[in-house]
C-alpha positions in Angstrom: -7.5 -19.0 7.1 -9.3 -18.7 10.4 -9.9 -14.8 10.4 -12.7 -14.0 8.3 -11.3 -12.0 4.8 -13.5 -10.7 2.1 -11.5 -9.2 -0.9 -13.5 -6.5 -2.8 -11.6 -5.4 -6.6 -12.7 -3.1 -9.0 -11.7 -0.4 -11.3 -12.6 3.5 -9.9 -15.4 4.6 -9.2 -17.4 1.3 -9.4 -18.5 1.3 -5.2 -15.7 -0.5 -3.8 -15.5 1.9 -0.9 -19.4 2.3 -0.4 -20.1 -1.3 -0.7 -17.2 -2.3 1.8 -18.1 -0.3 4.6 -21.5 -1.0 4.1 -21.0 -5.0 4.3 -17.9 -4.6 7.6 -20.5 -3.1 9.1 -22.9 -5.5 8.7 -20.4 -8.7 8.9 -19.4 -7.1 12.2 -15.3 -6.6 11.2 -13.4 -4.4 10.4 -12.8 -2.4 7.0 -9.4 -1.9 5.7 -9.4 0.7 3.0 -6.4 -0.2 0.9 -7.0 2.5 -1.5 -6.7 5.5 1.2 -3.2 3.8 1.6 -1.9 4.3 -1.8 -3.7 7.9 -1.5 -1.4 9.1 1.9 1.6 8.0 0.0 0.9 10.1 -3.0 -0.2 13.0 -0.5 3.3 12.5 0.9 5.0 12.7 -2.9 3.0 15.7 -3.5 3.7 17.4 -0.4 7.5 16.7 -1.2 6.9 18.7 -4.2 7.2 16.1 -6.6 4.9 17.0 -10.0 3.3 14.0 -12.1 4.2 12.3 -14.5 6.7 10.5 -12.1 10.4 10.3 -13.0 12.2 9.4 -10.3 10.5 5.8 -8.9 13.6 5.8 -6.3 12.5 8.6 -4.6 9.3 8.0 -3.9 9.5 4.4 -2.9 12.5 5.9 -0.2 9.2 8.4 0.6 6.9 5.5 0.8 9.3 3.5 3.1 10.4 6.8 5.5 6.4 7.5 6.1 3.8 6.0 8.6 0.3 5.3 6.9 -2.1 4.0 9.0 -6.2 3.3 8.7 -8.1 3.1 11.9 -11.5 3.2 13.0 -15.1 1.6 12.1 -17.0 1.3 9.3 -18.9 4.1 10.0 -15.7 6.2 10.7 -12.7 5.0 8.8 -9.9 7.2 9.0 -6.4 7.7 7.4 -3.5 8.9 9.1 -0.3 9.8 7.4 2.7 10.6 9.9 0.3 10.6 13.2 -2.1 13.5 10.9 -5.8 12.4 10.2 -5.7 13.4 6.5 -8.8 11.2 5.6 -10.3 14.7 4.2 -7.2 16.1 2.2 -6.6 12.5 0.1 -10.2 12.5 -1.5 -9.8 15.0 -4.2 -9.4 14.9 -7.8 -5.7 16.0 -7.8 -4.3 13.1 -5.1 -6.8 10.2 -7.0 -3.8 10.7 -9.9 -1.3 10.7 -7.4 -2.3 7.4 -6.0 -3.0 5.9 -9.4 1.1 7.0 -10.2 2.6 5.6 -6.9 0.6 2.7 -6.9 2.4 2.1 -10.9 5.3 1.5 -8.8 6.3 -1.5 -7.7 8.6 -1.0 -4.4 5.7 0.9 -3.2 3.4 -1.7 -4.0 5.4 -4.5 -2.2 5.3 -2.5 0.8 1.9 -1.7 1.1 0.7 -5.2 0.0 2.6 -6.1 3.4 1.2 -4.4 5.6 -2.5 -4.8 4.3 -2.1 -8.3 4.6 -0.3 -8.1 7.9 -3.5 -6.5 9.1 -6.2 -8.7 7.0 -4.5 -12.1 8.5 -4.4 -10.9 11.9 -8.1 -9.7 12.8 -10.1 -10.3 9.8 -12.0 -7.7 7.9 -13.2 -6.2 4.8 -9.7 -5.3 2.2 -10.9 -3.0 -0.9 -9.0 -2.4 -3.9 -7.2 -3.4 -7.1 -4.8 -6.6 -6.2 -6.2 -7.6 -2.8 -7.4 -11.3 -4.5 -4.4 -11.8 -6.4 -1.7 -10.7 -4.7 -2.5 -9.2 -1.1 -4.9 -12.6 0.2 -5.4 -14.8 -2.9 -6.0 -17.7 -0.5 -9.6 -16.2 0.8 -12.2 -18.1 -0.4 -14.2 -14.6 -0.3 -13.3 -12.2 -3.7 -15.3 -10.2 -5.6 -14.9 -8.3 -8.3 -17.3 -5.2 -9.2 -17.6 -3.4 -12.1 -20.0 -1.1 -14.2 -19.0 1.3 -17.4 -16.9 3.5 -17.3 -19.9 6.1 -18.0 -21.9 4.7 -14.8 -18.9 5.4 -13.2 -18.3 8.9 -13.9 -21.7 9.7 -13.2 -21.4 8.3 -9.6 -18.3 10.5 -9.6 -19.3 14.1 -10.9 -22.6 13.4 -8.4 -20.1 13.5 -5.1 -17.6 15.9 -7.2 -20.7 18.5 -7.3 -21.8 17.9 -4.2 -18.3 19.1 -2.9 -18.9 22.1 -4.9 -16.1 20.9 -7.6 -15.3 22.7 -10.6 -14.9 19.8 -13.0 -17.4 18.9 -15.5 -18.2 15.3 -15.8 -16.0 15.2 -19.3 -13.2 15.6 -17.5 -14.2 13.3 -14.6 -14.9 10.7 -17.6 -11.3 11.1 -19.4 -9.9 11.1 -16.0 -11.6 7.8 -15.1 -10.6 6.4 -18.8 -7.0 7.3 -18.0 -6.8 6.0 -15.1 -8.6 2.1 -16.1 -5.9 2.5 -18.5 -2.9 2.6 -16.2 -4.6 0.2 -13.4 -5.2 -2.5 -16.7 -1.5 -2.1 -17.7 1.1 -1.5 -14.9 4.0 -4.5 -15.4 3.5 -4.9 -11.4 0.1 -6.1 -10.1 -2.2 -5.1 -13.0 -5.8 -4.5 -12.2 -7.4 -8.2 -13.5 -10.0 -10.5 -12.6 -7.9 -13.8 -12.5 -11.0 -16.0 -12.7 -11.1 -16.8 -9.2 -13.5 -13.6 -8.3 -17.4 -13.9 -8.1 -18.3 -11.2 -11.0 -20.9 -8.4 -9.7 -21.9 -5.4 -12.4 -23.3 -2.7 -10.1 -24.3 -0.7 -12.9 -28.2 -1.1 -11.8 -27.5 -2.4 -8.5 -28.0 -0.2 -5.2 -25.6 -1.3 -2.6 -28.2 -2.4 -0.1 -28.2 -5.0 -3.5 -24.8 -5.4 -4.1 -23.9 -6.1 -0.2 -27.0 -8.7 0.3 -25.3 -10.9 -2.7 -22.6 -10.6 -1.3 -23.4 -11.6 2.3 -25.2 -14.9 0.5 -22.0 -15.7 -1.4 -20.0 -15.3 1.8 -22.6 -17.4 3.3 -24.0 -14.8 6.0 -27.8 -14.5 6.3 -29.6 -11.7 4.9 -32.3 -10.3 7.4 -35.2 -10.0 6.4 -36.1 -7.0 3.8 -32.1 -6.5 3.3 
């Protein structure tokens, strides 16, 4: 590979967002956020008024295929478009995180996703975060990591930015809606959430990111400056 690819993997709500921008920005390439992908095409399902659970996988992967997703922008100022709209803003909340967990169960969606994130990844390099990106978008980087923490860690981190968005839900709900959704990551037939053995293993759980991103600029084999 001669563009510079670091795979980051990880269940919810374990960093994988925070911790990529943060180390793009200090590797100096871009940052692909796979995840606000799989978000615009459930924003696009739900806009077509399609409830959850979904029951018909034709229809959305025709949705999937008739839409334009696109991330631009730096580290610092990623954005999502969906059909030329900046929607970065609508696909974070509670409701569309279930929506992209469902669409991203299917596997005509996942196909074309996965192709287009490693279209981008091959041809200018960058940061890729997600579930699959090390086993099935760029298994051939030398450069994957998988994060994790419990799932109580993680819905702690969650209810903290819920509440600071003035969000209703309480962290039990947060927690059962984490649990569910490790559940169907872990068990989808098509591209299950797994660490493969071929991932250097990080548990964030008492890690800041400054922390997380340092060991991970080592492993890659960038220096860390002085004091982080």
């Amino acid at each position: 590979m001669k563009a510079l690819v670091v795979a980051i993997d990880g269940p919810s709500g374990v960093g994988k967002s925070t911790v990529g921008k943060a180390l793009a920005a200090r590797l100096g390439v871009p940052y692909l956020d796979t995840g606000a992908m799989y978000r615009a095409v459930g924003l696009a399902v739900k806009r077509k008024g399609i409830a959850l659970p979904l029951e018909d996988p034709a229809r959305v992967i025709a949705i999937a295929s008739g839409v334009d997703v696109r991330v631009t922008g730096s580290a610092e100022d990623a954005r999502t478009w969906l059909n030329g709209e900046d929607v970065s803003k609508e696909i974070r909340t509670p409701e569309i995180s279930k929506y992209a967990s469902a669409v991203s169960a299917v596997p005509g969606v996942r196909r074309r996703l996965a192709g287009m994130q490693r279209s981008l990844a091959l041809e200018g390099g960058g940061v890729l975060e997600g579930r699959d990106i090390g086993t099935k978008v760029v298994p051939e980087t030398p450069h994957k990591f998988f994060l994790t923490a419990s799932a109580a860690v993680r819905a702690r981190r969650r209810f903290a930015e819920l509440s600071a968005k003035n969000s209703l839900e309480t962290y039990e709900q947060v927690l059962a809606d984490m649990e569910a959704r490790d559940h169907a990551d872990a068990t989808r037939a098509d591209s299950p959430l797994t660490d493969d053995g071929t991932y250097a293993r990080l548990d964030t759980s008492a890690l800041s990111v400054d922390e997380v991103v340092d060991r991970v600029l080592s492993a890659v084999g960038r220096p860390v400056p002085p004091g982080g």
